[in-house]
C-alpha positions in Angstrom: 11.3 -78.6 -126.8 12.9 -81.5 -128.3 12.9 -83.5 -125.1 9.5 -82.8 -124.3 7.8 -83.6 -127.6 10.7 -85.4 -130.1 10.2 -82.4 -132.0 12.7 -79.9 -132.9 11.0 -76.8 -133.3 12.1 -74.9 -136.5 12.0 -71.6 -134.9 14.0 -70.1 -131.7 11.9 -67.8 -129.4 14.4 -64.4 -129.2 13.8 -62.5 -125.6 11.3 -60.0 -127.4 9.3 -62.7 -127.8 9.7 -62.7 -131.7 10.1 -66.4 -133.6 13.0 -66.7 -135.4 13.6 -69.5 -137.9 16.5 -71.6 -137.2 17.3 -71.7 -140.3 18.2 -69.2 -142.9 19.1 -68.5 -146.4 22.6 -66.6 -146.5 22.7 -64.2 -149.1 26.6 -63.8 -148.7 27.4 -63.7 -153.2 24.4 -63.9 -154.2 25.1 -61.7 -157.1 22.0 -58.7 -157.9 21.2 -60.0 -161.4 20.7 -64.0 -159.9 19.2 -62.6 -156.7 15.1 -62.6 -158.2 15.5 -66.4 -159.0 18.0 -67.4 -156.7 15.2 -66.1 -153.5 12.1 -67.5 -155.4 13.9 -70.8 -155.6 14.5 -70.6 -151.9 10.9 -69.6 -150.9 9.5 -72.2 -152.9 12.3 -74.7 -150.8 10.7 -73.8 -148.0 12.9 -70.7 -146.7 11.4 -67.9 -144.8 14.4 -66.3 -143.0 17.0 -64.5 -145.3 20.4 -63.1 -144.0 21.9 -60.4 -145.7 23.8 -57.6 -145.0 25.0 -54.0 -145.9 28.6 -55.3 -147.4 26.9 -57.8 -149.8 25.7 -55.7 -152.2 22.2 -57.0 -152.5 19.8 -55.8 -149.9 18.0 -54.1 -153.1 17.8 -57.2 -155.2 16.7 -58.8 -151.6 13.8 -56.8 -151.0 12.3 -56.8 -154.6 12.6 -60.5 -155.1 10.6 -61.0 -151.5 8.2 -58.3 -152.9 7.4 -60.2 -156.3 7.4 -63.5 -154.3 3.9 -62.0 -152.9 4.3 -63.9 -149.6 3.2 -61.4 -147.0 5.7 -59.9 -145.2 5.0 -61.0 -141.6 5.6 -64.5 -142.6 9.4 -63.5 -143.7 12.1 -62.8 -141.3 15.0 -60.7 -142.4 17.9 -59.9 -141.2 20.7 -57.7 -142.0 24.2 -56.1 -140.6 26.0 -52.9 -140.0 29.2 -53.0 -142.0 32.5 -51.9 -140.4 33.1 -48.8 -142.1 29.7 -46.9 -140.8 30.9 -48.4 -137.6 34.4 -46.4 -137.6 32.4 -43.7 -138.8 30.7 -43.5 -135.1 26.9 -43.7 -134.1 25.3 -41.7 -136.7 27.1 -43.4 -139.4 25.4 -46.6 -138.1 22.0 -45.1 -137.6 22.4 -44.1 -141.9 23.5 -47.5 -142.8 20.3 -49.0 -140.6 17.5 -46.5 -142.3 19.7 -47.2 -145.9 19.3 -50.6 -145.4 15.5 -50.6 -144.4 14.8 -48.2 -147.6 17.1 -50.7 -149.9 15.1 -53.6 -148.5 11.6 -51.6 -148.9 9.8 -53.0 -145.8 8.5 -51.3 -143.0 10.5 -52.8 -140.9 13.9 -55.6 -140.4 13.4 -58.1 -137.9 17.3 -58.7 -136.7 19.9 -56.2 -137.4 23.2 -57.1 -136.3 26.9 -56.1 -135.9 28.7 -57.8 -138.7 32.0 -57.4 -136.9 32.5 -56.0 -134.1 35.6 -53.3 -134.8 37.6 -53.0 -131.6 37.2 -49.6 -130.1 34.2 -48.6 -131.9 31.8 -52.1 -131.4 30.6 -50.7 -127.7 29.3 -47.4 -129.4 27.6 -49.3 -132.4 25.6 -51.4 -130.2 24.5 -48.4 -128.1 23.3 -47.0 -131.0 21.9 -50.1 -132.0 19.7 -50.3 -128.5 17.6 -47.0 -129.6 
């Protein structure tokens, strides 16, 4: 798109047709007790798109700071990740540690849940699981 209006569109079309903003607000040590400010700082920064995951710690703190920040929910993008433990665990591990992260978080739904690291000899089967 850039070429054809000297624009860089701030979000990235995925193959399901979802918009995706390119940029994100990592939530890697973002500690629970900082996260409430921390995420109403970033919304009012213009942040829309926040990247968390399982291992962090703070998908709770996540979801209740995006709640209080009363911007509707279809106008956030969140993403998350399956840790490497519920991936050793095998497929049903991974489905728990998706439906514990989407109760943590409090929404109805997360909008890009990925593989945090892909564990040789179990990363095929995670990603299966992940395609239901």
């Amino acid at each position: 798109q850039l070429a054809e209006t000297g624009k860089l569109d701030p979000f990235i079309t995925l193959n399901n047709g979802n918009r995706m903003p390119q940029q994100s607000f990592g939530m890697y040590k973002v500690e629970t007790e900082d996260c409430k400010q921390v995420v109403l700082d970033a919304i009012e920064a213009g942040y829309r798109h926040f990247d968390t995951a399982s291992f962090y710690g703070n998908e709770e703190a996540l979801g209740l700071a995006l709640r209080q920040s009363e911007i509707p929910r279809e106008e956030l993008f969140i993403t998350t990740k399956v840790w490497n433990d519920a991936q050793k665990e095998g497929r049903a591990a991974v489905r728990e540690s998706f439906e514990k992260s989407l109760a943590l978080l409090d929404c109805d739904y997360i909008d890009l849940y990925l593989v945090h690291w892909p564990v040789p000899g179990h990363h095929v089967e995670t990603y299966k699981e992940l395609e239901l």
